[in-house]
C-alpha positions as CSV (number, residue, x, y, z in Angstrom):
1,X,-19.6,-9.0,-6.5
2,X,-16.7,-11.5,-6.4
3,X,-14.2,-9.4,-7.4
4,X,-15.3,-6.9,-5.0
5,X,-14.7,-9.7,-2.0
6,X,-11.7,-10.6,-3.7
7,X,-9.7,-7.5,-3.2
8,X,-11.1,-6.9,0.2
9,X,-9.6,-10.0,0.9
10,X,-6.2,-8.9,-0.9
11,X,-6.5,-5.6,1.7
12,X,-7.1,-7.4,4.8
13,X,-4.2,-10.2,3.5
14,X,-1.8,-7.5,2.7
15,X,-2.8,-5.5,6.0
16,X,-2.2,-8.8,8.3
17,X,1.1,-9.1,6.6
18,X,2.3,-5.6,7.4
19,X,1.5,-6.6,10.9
20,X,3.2,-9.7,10.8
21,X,6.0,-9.8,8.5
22,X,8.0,-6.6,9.2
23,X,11.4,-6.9,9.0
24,X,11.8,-5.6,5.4
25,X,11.3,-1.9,4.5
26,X,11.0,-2.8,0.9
27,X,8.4,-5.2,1.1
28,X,6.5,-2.6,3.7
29,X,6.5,-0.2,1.0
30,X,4.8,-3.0,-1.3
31,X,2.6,-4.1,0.9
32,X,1.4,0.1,1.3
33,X,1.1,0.0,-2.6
34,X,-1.2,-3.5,-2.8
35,X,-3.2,-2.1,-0.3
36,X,-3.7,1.3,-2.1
37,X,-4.7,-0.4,-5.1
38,X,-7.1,-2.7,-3.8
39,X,-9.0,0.3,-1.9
40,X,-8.8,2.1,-5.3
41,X,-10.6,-0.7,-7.3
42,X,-13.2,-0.9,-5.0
43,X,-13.5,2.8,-4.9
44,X,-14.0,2.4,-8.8
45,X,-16.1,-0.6,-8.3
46,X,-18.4,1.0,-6.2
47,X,-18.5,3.9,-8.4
48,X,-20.1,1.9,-11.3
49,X,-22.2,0.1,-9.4
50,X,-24.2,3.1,-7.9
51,X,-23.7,5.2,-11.1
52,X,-21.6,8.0,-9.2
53,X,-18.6,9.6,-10.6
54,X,-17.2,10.6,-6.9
55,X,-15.6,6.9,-6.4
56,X,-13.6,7.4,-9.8
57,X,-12.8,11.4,-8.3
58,X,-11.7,10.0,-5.1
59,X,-9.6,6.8,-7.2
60,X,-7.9,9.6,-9.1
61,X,-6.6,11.6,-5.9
62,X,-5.7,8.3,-4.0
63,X,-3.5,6.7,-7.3
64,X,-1.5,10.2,-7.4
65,X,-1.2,10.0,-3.5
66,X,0.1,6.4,-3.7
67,X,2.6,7.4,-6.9
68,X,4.1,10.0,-4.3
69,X,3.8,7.8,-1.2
70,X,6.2,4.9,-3.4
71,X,8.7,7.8,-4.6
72,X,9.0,9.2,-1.1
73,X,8.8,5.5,0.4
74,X,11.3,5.2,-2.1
75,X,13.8,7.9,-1.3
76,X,14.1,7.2,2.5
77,X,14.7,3.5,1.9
78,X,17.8,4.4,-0.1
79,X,18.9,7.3,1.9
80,X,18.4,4.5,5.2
81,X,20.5,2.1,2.8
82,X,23.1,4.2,2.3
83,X,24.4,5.4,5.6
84,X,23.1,1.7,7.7
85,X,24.0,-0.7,4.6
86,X,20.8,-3.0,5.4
87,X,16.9,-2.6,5.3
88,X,15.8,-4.8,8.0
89,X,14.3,-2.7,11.1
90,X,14.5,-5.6,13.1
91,X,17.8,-6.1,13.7
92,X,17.9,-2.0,14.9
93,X,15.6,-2.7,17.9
94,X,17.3,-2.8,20.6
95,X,15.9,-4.5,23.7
C-alpha cells in the first residue's frame, strides 16, 4: 500500500513540475517519462493485488507507447536544437 502512495505522489510531483518548471524541453520529456512509469507501476500494482492480468496487458501497451513517445520526444528536440540552437521555450514567447 505504501509504495502504491508513493508513486502517486511521484505522478502528482512530476505533474506539478511540468506545470511549473517549463522552460526546458529536455526535462519536459523526462518529466512525460516519470510520469509514464509511475502510472505503469501502479497499473502492475493493481494488477496483483486484484489477481487480473489486464493491469500487466495495459502496463505492456503503455511502456511501448512511452519507448516511442521518448524517441519521437527525442527527435523533435534535436531537430528544434538544430535550426534554433537552444531548448528553452521560454525565451521564444513573445509578449
Amino acid at each position: 500500500m505504501l509504495s502504491i502512495l508513493f508513486l502517486s505522489s511521484l505522478f502528482v510531483i512530476f505533474a506539478l513540475l511540468i506545470l511549473i518548471l517549463k522552460p526546458n524541453l529536455l526535462f519536459l520529456l523526462f518529466a512525460l517519462e516519470i510520469i509514464l512509469l509511475g502510472i505503469n507501476v501502479n497499473f502492475i500494482f493493481a494488477s496483483v493485488m486484484l489477481d487480473d492480468f489486464l493491469g500487466q496487458y495495459i502496463s505492456l501497451i503503455l511502456f511501448s507507447v512511452a519507448a516511442l513517445d521518448t524517441s519521437v520526444g527525442l527527435i523533435i528536440i534535436l531537430n528544434y536544437y538544430n535550426l534554433h540552437s537552444f531548448t528553452r521555450i521560454i525565451s521564444n514567447i513573445k509578449g
